[in-house]
N, C-alpha and C positions, 0 to 999 in steps of 0.2 A: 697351323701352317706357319711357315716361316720364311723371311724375303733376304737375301744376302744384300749385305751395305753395297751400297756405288759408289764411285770413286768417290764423288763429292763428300760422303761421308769420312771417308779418310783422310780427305784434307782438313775436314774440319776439327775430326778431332786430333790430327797435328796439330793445330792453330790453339787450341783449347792447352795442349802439353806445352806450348811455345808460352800464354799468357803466364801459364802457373808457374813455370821456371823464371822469368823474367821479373813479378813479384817478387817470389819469394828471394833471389838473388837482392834484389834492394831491401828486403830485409835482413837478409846475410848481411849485406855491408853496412848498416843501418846499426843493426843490434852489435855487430863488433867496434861499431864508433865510439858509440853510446856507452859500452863496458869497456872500456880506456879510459874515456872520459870522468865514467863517474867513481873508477877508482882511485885517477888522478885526484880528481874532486873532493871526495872522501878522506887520502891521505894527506892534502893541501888542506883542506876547509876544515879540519877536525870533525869529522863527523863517520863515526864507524858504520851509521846506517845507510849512508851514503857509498859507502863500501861495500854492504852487504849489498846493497841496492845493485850496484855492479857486476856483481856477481851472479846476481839475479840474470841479468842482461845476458852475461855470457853463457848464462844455460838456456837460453830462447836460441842460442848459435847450433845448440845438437836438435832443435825440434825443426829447425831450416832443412838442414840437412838431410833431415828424414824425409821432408815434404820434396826435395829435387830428387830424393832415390825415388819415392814411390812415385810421383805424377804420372812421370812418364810409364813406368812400371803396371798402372792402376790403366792406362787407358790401352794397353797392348787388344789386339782385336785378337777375337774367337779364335782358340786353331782346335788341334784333334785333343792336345792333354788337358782343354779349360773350354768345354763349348760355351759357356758362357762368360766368355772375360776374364779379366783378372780385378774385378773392382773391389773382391772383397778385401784383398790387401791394403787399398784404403782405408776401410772400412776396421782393419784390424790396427793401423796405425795409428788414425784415428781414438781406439779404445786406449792405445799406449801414451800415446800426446795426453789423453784426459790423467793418466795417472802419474804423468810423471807434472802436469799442472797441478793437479791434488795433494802430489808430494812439495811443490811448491808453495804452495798457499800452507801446509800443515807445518814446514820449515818455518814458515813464517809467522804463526801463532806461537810455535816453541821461542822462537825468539822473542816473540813480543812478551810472551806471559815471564820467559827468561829476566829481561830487562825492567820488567815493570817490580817484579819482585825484588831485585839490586835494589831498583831505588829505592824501593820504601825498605827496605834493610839498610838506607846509611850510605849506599855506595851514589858516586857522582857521576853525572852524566855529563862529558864536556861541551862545552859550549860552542855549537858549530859558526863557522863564517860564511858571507856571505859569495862565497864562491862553490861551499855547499848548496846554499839556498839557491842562489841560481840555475846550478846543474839541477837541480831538483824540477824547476818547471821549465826546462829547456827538456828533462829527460819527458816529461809528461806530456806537452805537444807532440814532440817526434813518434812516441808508443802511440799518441792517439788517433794520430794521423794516418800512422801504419797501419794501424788495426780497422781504419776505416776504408784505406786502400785495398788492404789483403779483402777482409770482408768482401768487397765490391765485387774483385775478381774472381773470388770462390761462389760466390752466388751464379754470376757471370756463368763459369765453365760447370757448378754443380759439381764440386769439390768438398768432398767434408773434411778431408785432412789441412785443406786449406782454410777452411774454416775456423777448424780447432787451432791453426796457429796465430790464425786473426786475434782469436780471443788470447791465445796466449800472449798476445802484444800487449791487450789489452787488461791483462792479470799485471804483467811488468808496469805498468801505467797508474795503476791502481796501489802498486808498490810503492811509487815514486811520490805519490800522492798522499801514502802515510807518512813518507819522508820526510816531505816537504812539510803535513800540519807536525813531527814532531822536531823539526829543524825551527822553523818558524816560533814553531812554542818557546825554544829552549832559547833563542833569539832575544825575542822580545818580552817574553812572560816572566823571563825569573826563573832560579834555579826550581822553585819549590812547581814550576809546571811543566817541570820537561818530563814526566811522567805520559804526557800528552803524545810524545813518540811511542812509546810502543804500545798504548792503550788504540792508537792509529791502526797498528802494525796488527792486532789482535781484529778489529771490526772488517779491517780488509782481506784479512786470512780469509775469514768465514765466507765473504762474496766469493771468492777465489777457490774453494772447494766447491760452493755451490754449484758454479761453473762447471766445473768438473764433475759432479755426479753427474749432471743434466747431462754434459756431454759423454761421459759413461752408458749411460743409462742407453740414451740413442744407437749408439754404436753395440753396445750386446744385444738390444732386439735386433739389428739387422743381421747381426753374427749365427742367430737363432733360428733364423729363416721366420722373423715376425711379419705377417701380414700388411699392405700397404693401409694408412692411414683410413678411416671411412670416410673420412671427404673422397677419397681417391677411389674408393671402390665405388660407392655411387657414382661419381662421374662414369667410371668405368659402365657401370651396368645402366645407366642413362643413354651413354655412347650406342652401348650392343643394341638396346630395344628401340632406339629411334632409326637404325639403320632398314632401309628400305630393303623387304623382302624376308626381316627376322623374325620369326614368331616366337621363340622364348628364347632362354637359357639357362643354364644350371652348372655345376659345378665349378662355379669360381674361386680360384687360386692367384694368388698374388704374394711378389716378395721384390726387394731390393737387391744389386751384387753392385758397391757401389753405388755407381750416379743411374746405372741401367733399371729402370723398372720391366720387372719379368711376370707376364699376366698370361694365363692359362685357363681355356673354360670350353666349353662346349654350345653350340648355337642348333635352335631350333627349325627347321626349314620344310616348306613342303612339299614334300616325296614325291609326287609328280612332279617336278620341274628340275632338268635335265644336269647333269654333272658340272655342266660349263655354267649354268647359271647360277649353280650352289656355290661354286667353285669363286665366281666375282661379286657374290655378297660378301663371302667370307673375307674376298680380298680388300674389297669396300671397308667392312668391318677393322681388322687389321692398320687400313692405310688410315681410318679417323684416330683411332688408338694412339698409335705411333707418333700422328700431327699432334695430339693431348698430350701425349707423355715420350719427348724425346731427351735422351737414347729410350731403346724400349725393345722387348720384345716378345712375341706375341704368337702362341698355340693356339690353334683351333681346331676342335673337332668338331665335323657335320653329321648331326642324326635327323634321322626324318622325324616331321611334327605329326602327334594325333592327340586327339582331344581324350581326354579321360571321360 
């Protein structure tokens, strides 16, 4: 069985497409500061990784973008051509954001493994200034902060694309952090340790795909229609059998579209007691579901109970 949302629900998840636009907008203008900045930086400070670094920055400007087309997109209510929402285009963005961070993070190993091999071939790595170095952990607070802002909100409204750009802040972050040990290096160590840059730039790639598979990985089970986690299902079947008036159940089905959890199953009942009363277990049943796992929604079939 199933219960049409009340207004109150469509306020809210107005209010949920307002938070995520509002984020991610501050990191629109956030991440286009910051890639000015640290190209300025880069071509002031002599420091080419600091350049790349900015670069970097401005390719977190196309994953913004993506996340204000689909929020609002992703949270559109049920009609007749998508009875269940539109979450999975989250869910599909999502798998895109992981790949085009994976291609970020794997840019960034070819670079590094690039640069380390110059060096120990002979070629010189210029000596960057300290208006490099600066930008460097001015750039890594700002990523860090965003990514604990975005994070916040995405957990908040139960956003995975917003999620995945949280972490992309935090891939940019983790960039600027190789920059800064191979800035620093080349700084203060001597020509013969600026090897130390892209030996950085290689250890932080591989965090930085990692990230990305993980978040690959998530995003094609729910594409696949994978089952909700077993924490979730026990809760689920904990909820059904503690519900007053249930005698079993069986055929449970579970999946995600999106932030919506969609759980489907069958409940046990006894045959003598009358439609109306089957009728407000189930709804019972239903209405604890929904309080566990909001958005939600939620089938039930009623067959009468007999003992084997």
């Amino acid at each position: 069985m199933e219960c049409k949302k009340d207004n109150a629900d469509v306020t809210e998840v107005s209010e949920e497409v307002k938070i995520g636009r509002h984020v991610t907008w501050v990191g629109f203008w956030t991440n286009a500061g910051l890639s000015v900045m640290k190209i300025l930086a880069g071509v002031f400070g002599r420091s080419s990784a600091m350049v790349a670094d900015g670069v970097h920055s401005a390719s977190d400007l196309l994953t913004d973008i993506a996340v204000l087309i689909v929020i609002g997109v992703s949270r559109k209510k049920a009609d007749p051509s998508h009875s269940y929402g539109y979450g999975k285009i989250e869910t599909f963005v999502t798998f895109l954001m992981s790949l085009l961070l994976g291609a970020v993070g794997i840019g960034i190993l070819v670079d590094g493994v690039e640069r380390g091999i110059s060096f120990f071939k002979g070629d010189e790595i210029m000596q960057p200034t300290w208006l490099a170095l600066g930008m460097a952990i001015a750039s890594i607070a700002a990523k860090e902060w965003l990514f604990r802002y975005t994070r916040s909100a995405a957990r908040k409204i139960a956003s995975s694309a917003m999620e995945a750009n949280a972490w992309h802040h935090r891939s940019d972050a983790f960039s600027s952090l190789a920059t800064l040990a191979g800035i620093a290096g080349a700084m203060f160590l001597g020509p013969k340790w600026r090897f130390l840059d892209p030996l950085a730039a290689v250890v932080v790639s591989a965090l930085i795909v990692a990230m990305a598979c993980n978040m690959a990985k998530t995003s094609v089970k729910e594409l696949v229609e994978a089952s909700l986690p077993k924490e979730d299902s026990d809760a689920i079947a904990n909820i059904i059998m503690t519900t007053p008036g249930v005698k079993d159940f069986h055929h449970l089905r579970s999946r995600s579209n999106g932030n919506t959890k969609i759980i489907d199953f069958h409940i046990k009942l006894d045959p003598d007691i009358t439609l109306k009363a089957a009728h407000d277990i189930a709804t019972n049943v239903e209405n604890r579901l929904k309080a566990e796992f909001n958005p939600s929604v939620v089938n039930i079939h009623m067959e009468p109970y007999r003992k084997v």
